[in-house]
Structure formats: C-alpha cells, structure tokens
PAZAPA-4460 file (N, C-alpha, C; in steps of 0.05 Angstrom, whole numbers, plus 32768, in hexadecimal, padded with zeros to 4 digits):
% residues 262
    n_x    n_y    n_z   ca_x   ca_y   ca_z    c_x    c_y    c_z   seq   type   mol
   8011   7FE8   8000   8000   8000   8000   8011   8019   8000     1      X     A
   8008   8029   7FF2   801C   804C   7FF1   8019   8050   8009     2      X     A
   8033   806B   8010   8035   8074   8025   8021   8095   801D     3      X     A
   8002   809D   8030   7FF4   80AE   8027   7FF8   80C5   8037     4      X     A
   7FFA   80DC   802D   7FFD   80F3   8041   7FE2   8102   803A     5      X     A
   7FD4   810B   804D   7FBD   8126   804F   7FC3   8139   8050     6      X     A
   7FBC   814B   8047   7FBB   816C   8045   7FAB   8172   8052     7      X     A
   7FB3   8197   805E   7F94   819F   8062   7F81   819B   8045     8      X     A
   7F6C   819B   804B   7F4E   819B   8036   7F3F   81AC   803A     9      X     A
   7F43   81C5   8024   7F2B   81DC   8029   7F0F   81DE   801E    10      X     A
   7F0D   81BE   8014   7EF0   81C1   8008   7EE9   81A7   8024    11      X     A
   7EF2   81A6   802D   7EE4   8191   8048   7EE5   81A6   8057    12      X     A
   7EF1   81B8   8064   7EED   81C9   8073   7ECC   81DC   8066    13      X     A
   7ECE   81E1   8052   7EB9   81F6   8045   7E9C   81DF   804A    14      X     A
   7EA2   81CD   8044   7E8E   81B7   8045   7E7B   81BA   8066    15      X     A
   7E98   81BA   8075   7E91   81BA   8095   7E7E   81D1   8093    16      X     A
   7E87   81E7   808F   7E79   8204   808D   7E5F   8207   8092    17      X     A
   7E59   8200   806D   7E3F   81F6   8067   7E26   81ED   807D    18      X     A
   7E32   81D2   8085   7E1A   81BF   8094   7E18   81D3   80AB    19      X     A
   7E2D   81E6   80B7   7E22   81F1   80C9   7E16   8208   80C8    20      X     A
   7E1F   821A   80B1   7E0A   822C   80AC   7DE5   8222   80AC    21      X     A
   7DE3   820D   8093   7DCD   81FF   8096   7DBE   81FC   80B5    22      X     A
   7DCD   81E8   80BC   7DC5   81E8   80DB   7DC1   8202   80EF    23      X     A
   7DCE   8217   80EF   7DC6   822A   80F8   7DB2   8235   80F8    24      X     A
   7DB6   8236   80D3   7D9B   8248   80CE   7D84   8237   80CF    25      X     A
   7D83   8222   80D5   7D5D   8214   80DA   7D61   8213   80FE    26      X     A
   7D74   8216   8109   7D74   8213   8122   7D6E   8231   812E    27      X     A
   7D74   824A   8121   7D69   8264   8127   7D4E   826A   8120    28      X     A
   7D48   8261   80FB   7D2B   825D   80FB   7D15   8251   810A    29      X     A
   7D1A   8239   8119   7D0B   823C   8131   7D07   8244   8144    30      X     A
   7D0E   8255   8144   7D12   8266   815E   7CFC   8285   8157    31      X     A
   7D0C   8284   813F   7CFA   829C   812D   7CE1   8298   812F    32      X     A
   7CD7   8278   8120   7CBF   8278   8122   7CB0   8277   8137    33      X     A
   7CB8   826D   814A   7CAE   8277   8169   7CA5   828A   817F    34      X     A
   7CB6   829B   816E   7CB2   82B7   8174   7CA5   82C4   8166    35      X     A
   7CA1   82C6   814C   7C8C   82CA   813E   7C6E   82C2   8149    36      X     A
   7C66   82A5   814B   7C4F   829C   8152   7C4E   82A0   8174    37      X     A
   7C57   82AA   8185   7C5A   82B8   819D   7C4E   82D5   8197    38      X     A
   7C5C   82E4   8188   7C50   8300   818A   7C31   82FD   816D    39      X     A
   7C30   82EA   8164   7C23   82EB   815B   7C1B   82F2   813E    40      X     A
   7C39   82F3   812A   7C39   8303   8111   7C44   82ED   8103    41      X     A
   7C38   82D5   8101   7C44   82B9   80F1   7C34   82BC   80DA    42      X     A
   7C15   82C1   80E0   7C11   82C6   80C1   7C12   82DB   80AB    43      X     A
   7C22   82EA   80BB   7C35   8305   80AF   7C52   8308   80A1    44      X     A
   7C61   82FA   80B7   7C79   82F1   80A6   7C83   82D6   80A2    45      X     A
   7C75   82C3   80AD   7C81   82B0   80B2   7C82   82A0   8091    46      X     A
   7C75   82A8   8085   7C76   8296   8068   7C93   82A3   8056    47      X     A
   7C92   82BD   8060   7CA4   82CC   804B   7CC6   82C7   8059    48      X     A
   7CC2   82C8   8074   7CDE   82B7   8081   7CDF   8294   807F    49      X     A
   7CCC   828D   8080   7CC9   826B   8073   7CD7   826B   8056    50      X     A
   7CCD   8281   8046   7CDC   827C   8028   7CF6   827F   802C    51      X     A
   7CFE   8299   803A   7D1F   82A0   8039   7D2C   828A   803C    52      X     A
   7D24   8282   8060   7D33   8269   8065   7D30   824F   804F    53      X     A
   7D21   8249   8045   7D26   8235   8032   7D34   823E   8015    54      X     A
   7D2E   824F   8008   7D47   8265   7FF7   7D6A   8258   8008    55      X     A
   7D6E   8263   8016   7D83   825F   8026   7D92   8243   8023    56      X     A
   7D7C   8238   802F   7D81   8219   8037   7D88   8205   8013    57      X     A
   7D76   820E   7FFF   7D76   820A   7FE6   7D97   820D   7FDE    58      X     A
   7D9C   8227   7FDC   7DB9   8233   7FD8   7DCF   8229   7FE6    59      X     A
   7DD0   8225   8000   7DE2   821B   8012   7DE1   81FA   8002    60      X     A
   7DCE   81EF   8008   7DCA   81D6   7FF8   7DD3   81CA   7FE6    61      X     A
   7DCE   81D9   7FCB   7DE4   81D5   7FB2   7DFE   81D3   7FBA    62      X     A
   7E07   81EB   7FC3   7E2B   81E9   7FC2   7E2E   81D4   7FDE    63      X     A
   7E21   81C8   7FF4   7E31   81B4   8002   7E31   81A1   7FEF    64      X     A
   7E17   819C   7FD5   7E13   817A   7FCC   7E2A   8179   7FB5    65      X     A
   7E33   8196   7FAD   7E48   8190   7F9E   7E63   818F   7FAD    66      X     A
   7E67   81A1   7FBC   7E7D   8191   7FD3   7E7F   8173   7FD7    67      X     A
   7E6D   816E   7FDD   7E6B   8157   7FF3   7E6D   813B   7FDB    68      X     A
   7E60   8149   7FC6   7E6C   8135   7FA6   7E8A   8136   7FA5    69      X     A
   7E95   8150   7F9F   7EAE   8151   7FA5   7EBB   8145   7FB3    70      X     A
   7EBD   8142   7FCC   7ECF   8134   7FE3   7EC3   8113   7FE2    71      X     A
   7EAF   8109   7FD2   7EA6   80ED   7FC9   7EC0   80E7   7FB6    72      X     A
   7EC5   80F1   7FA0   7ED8   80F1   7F8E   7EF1   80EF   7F96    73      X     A
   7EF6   80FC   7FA8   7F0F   80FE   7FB1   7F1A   80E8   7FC3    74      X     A
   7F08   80DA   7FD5   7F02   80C7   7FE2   7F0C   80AF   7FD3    75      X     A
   7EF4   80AC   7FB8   7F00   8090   7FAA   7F1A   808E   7F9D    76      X     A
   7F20   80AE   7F8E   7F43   80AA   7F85   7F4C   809D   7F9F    77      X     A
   7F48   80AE   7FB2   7F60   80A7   7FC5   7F63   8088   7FD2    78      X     A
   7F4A   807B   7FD0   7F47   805F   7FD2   7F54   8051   7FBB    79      X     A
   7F55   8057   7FAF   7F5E   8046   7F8B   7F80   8046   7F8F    80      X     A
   7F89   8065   7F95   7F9F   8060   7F8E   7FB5   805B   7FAD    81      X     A
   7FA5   8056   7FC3   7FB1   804E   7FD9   7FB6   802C   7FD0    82      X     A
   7FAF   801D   7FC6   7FC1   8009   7FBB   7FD5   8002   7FA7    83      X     A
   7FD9   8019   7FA2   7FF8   801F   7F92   8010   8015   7FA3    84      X     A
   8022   8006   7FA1   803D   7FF1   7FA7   804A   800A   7FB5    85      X     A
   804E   8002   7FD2   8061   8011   7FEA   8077   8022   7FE4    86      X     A
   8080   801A   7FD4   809B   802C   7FC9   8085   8048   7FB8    87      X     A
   8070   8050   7FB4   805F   8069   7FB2   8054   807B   7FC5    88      X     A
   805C   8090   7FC7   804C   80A2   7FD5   8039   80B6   7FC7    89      X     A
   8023   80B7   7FDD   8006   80C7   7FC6   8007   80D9   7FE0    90      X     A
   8000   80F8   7FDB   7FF2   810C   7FE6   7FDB   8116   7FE2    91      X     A
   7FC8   8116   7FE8   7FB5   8124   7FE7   7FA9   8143   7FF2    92      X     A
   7FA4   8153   7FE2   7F91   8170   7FE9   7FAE   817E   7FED    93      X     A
   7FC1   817D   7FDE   7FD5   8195   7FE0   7FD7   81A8   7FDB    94      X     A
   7FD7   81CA   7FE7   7FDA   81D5   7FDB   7FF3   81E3   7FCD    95      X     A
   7FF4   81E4   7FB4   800D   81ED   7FA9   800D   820B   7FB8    96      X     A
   8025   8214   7FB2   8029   823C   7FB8   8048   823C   7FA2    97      X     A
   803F   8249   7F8E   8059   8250   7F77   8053   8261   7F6D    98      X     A
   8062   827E   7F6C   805E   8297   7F63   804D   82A7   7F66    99      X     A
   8041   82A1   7F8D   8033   82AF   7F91   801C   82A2   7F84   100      X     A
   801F   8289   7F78   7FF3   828C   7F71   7FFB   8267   7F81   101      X     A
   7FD7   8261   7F86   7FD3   824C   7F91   7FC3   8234   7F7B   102      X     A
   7FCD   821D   7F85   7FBC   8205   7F74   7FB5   81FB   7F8C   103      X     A
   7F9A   81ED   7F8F   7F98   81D6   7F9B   7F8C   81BA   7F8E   104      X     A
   7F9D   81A5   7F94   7FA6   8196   7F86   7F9F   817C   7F98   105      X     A
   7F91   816D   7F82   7F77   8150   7F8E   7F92   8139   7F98   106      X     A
   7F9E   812E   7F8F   7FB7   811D   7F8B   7FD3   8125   7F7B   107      X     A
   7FE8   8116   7F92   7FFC   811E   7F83   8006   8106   7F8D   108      X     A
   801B   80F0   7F79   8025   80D4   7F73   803D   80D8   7F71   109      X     A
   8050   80CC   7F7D   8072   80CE   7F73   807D   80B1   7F82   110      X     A
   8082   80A4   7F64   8094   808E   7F73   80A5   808D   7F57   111      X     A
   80B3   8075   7F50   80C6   8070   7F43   80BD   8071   7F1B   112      X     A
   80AC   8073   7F19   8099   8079   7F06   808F   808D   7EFB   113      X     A
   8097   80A7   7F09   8094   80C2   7EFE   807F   80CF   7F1B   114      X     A
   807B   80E8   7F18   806F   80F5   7F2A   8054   80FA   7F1C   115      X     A
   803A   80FB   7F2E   8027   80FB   7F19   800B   810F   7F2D   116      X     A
   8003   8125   7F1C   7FF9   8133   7F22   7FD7   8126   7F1D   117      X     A
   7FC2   8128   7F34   7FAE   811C   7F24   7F94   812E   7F2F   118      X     A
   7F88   813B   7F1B   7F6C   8141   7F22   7F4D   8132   7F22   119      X     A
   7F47   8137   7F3B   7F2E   811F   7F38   7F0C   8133   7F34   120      X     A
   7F08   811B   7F27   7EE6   8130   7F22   7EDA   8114   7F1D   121      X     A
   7EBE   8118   7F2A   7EA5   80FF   7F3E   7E8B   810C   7F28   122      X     A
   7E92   810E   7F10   7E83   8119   7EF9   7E72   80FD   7EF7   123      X     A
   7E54   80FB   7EEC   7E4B   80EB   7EE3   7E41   80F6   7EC6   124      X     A
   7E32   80E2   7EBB   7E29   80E5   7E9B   7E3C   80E3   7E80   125      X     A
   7E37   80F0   7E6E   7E49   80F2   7E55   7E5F   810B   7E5B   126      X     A
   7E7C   8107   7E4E   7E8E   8120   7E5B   7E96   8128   7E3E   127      X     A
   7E94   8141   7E32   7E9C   8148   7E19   7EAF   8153   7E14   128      X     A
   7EC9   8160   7E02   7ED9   8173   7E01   7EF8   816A   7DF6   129      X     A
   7F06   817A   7DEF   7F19   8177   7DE7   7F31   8187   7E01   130      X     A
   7F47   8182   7DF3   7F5A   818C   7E08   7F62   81A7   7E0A   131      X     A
   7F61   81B0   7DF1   7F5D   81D4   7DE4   7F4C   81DE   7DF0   132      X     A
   7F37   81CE   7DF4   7F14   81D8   7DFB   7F16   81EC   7E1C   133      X     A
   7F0F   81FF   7E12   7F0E   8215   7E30   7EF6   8200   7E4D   134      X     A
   7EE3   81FB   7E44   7ECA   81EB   7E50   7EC7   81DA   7E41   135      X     A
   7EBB   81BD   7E4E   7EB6   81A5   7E44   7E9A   819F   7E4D   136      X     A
   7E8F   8192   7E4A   7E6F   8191   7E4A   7E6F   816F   7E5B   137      X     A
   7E59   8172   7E74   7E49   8164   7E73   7E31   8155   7E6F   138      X     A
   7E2C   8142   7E64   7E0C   813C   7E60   7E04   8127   7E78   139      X     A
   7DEF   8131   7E7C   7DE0   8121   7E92   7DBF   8118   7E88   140      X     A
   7DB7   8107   7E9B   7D9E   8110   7E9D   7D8B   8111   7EB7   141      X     A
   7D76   8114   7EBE   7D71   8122   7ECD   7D57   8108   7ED5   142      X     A
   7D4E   810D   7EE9   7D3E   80F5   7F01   7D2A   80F4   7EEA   143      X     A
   7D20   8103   7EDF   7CFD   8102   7ED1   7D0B   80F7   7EAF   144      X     A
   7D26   80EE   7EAC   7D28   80ED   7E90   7D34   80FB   7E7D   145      X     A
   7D36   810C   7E80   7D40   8130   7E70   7D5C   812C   7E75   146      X     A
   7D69   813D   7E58   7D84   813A   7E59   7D91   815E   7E57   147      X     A
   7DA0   8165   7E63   7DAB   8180   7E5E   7DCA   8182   7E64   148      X     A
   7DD7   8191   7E56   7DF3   818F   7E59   7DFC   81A6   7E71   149      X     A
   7E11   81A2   7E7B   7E1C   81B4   7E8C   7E41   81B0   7E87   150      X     A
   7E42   81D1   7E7F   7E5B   81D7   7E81   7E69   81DE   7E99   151      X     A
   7E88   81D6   7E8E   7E9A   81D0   7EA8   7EB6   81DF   7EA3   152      X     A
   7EC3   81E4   7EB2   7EE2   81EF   7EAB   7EF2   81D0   7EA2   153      X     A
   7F06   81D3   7E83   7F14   81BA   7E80   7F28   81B1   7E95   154      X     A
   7F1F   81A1   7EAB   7F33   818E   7EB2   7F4C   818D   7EAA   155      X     A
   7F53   8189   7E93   7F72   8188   7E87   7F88   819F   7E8B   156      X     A
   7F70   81BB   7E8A   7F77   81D4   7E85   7F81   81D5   7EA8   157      X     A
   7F70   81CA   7EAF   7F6E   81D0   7ED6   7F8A   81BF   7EDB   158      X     A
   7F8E   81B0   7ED5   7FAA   819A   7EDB   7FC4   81A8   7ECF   159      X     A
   7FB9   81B8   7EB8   7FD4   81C1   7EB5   7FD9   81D5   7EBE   160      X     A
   7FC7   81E9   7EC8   7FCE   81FA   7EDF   7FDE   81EF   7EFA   161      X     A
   7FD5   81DE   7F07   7FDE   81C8   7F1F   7FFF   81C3   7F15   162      X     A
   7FF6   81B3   7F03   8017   81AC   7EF8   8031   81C0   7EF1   163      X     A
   802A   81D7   7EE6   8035   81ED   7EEA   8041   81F5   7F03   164      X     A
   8039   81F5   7F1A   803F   81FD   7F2F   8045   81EF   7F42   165      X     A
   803F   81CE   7F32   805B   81B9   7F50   8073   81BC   7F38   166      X     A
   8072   81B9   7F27   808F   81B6   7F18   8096   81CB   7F25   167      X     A
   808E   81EC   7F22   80A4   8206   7F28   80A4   81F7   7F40   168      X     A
   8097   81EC   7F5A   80AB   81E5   7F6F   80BB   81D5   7F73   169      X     A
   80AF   81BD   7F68   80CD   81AA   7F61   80E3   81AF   7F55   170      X     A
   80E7   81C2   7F3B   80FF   81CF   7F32   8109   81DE   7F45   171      X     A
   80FC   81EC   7F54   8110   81FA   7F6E   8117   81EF   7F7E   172      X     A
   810D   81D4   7F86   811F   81BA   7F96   812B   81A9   7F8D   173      X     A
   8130   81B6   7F77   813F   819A   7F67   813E   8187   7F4D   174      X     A
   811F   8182   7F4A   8116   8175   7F39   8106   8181   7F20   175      X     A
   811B   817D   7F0D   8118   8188   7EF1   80FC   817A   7EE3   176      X     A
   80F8   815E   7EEE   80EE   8152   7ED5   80D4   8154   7ECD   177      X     A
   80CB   813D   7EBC   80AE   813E   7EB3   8094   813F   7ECB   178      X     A
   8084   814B   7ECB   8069   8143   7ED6   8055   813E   7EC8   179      X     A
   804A   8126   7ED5   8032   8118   7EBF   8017   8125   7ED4   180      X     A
   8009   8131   7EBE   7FEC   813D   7EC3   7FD9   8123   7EBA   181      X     A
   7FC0   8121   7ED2   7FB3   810B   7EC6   7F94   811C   7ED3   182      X     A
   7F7E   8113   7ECD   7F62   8119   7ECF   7F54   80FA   7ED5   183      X     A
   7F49   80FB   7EED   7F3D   80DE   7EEE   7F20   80E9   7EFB   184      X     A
   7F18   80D2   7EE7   7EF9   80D2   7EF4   7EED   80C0   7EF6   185      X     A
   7EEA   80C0   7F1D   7EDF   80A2   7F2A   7EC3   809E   7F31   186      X     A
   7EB7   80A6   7F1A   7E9B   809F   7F1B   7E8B   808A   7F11   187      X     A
   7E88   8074   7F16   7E7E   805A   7F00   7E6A   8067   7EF2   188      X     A
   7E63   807C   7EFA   7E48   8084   7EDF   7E4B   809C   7ECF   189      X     A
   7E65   809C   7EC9   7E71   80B4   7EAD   7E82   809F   7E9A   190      X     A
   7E7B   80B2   7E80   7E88   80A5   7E69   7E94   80B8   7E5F   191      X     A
   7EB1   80B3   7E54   7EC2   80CA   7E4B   7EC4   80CD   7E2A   192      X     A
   7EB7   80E5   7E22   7EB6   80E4   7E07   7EC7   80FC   7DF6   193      X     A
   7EDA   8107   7E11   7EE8   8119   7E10   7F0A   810F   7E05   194      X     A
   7F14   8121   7E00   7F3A   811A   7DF4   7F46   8138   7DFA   195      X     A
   7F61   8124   7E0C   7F74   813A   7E13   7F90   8129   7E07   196      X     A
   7FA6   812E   7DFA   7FBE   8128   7DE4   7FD2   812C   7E04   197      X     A
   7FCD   8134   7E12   7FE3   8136   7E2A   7FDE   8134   7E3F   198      X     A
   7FC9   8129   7E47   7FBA   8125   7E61   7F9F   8114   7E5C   199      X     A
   7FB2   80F6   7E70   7FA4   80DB   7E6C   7F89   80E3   7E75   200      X     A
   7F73   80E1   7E6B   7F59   80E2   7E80   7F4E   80C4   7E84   201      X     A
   7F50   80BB   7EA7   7F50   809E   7EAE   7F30   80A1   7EB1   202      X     A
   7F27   8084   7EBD   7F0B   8081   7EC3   7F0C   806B   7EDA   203      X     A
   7EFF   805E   7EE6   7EF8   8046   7EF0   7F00   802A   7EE4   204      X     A
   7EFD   802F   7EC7   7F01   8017   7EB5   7F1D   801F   7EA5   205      X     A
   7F2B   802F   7EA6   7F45   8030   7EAB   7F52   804A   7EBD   206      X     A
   7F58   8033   7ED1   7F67   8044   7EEC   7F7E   8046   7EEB   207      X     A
   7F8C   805D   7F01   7FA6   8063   7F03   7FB5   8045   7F03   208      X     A
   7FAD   8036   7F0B   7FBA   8021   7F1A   7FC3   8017   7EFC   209      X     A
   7FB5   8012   7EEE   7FB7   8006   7ECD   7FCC   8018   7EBE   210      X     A
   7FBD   803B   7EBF   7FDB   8043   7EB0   7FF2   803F   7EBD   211      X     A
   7FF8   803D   7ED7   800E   803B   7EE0   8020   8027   7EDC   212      X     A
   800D   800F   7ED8   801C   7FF7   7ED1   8025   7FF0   7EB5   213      X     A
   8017   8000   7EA5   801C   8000   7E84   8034   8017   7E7A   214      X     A
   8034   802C   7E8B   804B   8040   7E86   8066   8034   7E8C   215      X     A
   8070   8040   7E75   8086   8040   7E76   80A0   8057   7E6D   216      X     A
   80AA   8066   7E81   80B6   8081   7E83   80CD   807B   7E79   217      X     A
   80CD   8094   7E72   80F2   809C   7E63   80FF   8095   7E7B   218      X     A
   8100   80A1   7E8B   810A   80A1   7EA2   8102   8099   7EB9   219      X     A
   8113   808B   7ECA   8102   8084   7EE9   8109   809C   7F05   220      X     A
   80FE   80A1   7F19   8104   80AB   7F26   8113   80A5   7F39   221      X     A
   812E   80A7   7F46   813D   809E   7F51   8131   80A1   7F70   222      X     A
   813E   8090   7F81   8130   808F   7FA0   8136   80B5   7FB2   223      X     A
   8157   80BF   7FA2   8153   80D5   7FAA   8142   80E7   7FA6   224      X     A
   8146   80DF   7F8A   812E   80F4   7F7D   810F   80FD   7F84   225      X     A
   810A   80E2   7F8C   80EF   80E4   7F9C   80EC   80DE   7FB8   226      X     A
   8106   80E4   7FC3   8108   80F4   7FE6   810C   810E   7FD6   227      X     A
   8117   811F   7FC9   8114   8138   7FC9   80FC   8147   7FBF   228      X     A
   80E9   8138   7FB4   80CB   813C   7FAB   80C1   813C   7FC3   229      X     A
   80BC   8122   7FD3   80A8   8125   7FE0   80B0   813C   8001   230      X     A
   80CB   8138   8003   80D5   8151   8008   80CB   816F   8005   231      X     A
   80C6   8169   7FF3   80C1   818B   7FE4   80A0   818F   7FE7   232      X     A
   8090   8181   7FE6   8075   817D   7FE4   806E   817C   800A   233      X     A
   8081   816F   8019   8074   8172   8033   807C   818D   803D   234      X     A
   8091   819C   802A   8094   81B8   803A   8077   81C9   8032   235      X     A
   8070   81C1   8014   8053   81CE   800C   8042   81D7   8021   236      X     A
   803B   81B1   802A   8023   81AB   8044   8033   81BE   805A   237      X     A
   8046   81B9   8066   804D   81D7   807B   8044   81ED   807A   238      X     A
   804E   81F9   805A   8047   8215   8062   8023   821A   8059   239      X     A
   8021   8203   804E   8000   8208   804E   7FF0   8207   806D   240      X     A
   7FFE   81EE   8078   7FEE   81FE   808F   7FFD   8213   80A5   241      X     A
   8012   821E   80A1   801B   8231   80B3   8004   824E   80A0   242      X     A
   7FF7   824E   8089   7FF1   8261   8082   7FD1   8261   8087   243      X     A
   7FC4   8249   808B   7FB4   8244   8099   7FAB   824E   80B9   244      X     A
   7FCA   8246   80C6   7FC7   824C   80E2   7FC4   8272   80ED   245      X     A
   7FDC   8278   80D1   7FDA   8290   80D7   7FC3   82AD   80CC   246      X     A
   7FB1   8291   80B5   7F97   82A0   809F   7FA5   82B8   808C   247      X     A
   7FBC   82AB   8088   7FCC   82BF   8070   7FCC   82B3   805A   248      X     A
   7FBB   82C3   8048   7FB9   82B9   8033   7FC8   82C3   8017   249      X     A
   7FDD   82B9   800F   7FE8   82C1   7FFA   7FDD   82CD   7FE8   250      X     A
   7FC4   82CE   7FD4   7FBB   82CC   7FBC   7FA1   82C7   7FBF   251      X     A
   7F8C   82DD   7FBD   7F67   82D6   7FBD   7F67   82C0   7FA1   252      X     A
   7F78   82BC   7F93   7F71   82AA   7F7A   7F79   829E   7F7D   253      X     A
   7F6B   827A   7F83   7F77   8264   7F8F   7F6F   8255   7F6E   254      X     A
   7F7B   8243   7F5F   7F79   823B   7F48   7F6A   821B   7F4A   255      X     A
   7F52   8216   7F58   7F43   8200   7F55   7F2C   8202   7F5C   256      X     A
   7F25   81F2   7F47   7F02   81F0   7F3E   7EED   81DE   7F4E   257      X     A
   7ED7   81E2   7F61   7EC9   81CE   7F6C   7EB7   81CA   7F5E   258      X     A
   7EB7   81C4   7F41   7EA5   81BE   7F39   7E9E   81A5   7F35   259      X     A
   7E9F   818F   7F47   7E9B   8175   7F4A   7E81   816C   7F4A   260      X     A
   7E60   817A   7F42   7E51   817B   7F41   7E49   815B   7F36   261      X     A
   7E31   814F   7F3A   7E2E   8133   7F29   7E20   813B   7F08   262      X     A
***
C-alpha cells in the first residue's frame, strides 16, 4: 500500500460551514416563529419569512450537494490509488504557492515512475470537448427523463495550471523533470467522449493503476530524486498550514474549480 499524506482541505472545511449555517438558520427560525405566533403577527409575516428561510436553505443546499459530490470524488481516487506498491507516495488536497498565485491540487503521485499530477471530477452522464476547448459540456438527464447539457471549465486546462506550479517548485528544489498531468473521473456513471493529446483522461474502466502499469518512461526517478520531491511538497503542506494558522492569505485568486456537480 502507498505511503498517503493529507493536506489541509478547504472544500471540507467550506462543506463544514455550510451544514452549520443551515442548521443555524432553521434553529433561529424557530425561535422566530414563536415569537411571531406569541405576539401574534404569524399571519402577517410568517409566510413571507417561511419563504426567505426556504430561499436560503435552497441556495445553501445546492453548493453543500456540490461540495459534498466533490469530497465523494475525492474519496474514491483516494481509495483506488492507496493500493499503488509501497515504494509510492500519494498526497492529497495540496496546496501549491508559486509566484505568488495558488493551486489547489486533488492528488499528487511520485514514485519511481514519474511524478503525476491528478485532477479528479465525480461528473456523471456524457462528457464532451476537446483539449483546446475553453469549456467542455456535460450531458445528463434529469429524474422525469429530459436531457440538458451543462457547461464546465476544461479539466485539462485546470491540470495544466496545477502542473505549472509544482514543476516551478520542484525546479527550485531541484527537480528539472517531466510532470504528467492526468484528469480522472471516478464515477461509474460518466462516459468520456472528450480528447486531450497531453493529458490521459482515466475512468473506472481504465484506472490509474492500469496506466501505471502500461507506462513506460524515458526516465525513472531515482530514490533521491523522489526524497527531494516529496521533500519539497511536505514544505508546501507547512507553509500551507502556517498560513492558515496565521489567515494570511497570499493571493484572493486561488486557481481551482468546485465544480464537481453530478
């Protein structure tokens, strides 16, 4: 089994948020409504603060179920590729910091096989697009039958932002070489009808575990080589959370997408 490191997680923290906002706000609305039907003005406001609060609750709603899809996704990569052969180490929820801008980043893989950057998305339905393509399209369909597409930011495009900014840190510790950008999506109910020329997009029915075992690199990574990676990657997790502890935030433009929606 790989050796797995955790990151902080700012969409599990935001997730936390959420349920308690929710919870607050129906745990104040009763209170409201109590006091309302006390003084006596429930059939005055009480329908039009019944709407708000469900407005609210609606809104709050959406973005936990896409969260909470999110950190599903993230969940199964991280189950899949925790049986990758001991001599691998996998990180999860890192955040990069290189030139002043931020990535946060689903998985990151380094063993003797190349270092491998991987973004995960818990997409279901048809996935459309090319690798040029600015947005790639979902098709779904919907409980009653009905089919409608929903556009997405390209994944590929998102990875090579990510990848951009562990290489500049690995070149400043040392390591010149390749990084492999990959896009996986661990949803048994998406079909990929999309093509990227530089970035594998995996599925369920072919997993990391498969490309890993079928690649074969120019080069291997030497045992130093990847002590001075994973080296370099746990100083990341430091100063991510010393910047945490201290709520200093480098850069309001953090470069990742929650759009993990189903």
């Amino acid at each position: 089994m790989a050796r797995v490191y955790k990151a902080h997680n700012p969409l599990r923290i935001e997730t936390y948020h959420q349920i308690a906002l929710i919870t607050i706000l129906w745990f104040v609305s009763f209170f409201v409504f109590v006091t309302m039907d006390a003084l006596k003005i429930m059939q005055y406001y009480g329908f039009g603060y019944l709407g708000f609060v469900c407005l609210m609750t609606g809104y709050l709603g959406r973005k936990l179920k896409i969260n909470l899809n999110g950190l599903s996704g993230e969940n199964k990569a991280l189950k899949l590729v925790k049986s990758l052969p001991p001599d691998y180490t996998v990180f999860s929820n890192v955040t990069l910091l290189y030139e002043e801008q931020e990535s946060e980043t689903d998985l990151i893989i380094v063993g003797k096989k190349g270092v491998f950057l991987i973004e995960v998305k818990n997409h279901i339905g048809v996935i459309t697009g090319k690798g040029d393509d600015k947005r790639w399209i979902q098709f779904k369909e919907t409980k009653l039958g009905g089919k409608y597409a929903n556009p997405f930011y390209n994944p590929t495009k998102q990875v090579k932002t990510h990848v951009f900014r562990l290489s500049g840190v690995l070149k400043e510790a040392g390591y010149p070489y390749w990084i492999q950008g990959i896009v996986y999506f661990v949803n048994p109910l998406v079909k990929i009808e999309a093509y990227s020329k530089q970035i594998p997009l995996l599925t369920l029915k072919s997993s990391f575990k498969e490309y890993l075992d079928n690649l074969e690199p120019k080069r291997t990574v030497t045992k130093t080589e990847q002590k001075l990676i994973i080296d370099a990657i746990k100083e990341q997790i430091a100063l991510e959370k010393e910047r945490v502890r201290t709520k200093q935030e480098p850069n309001p433009s953090i470069h990742k997408t929650h759009n993990c929606s189903n």
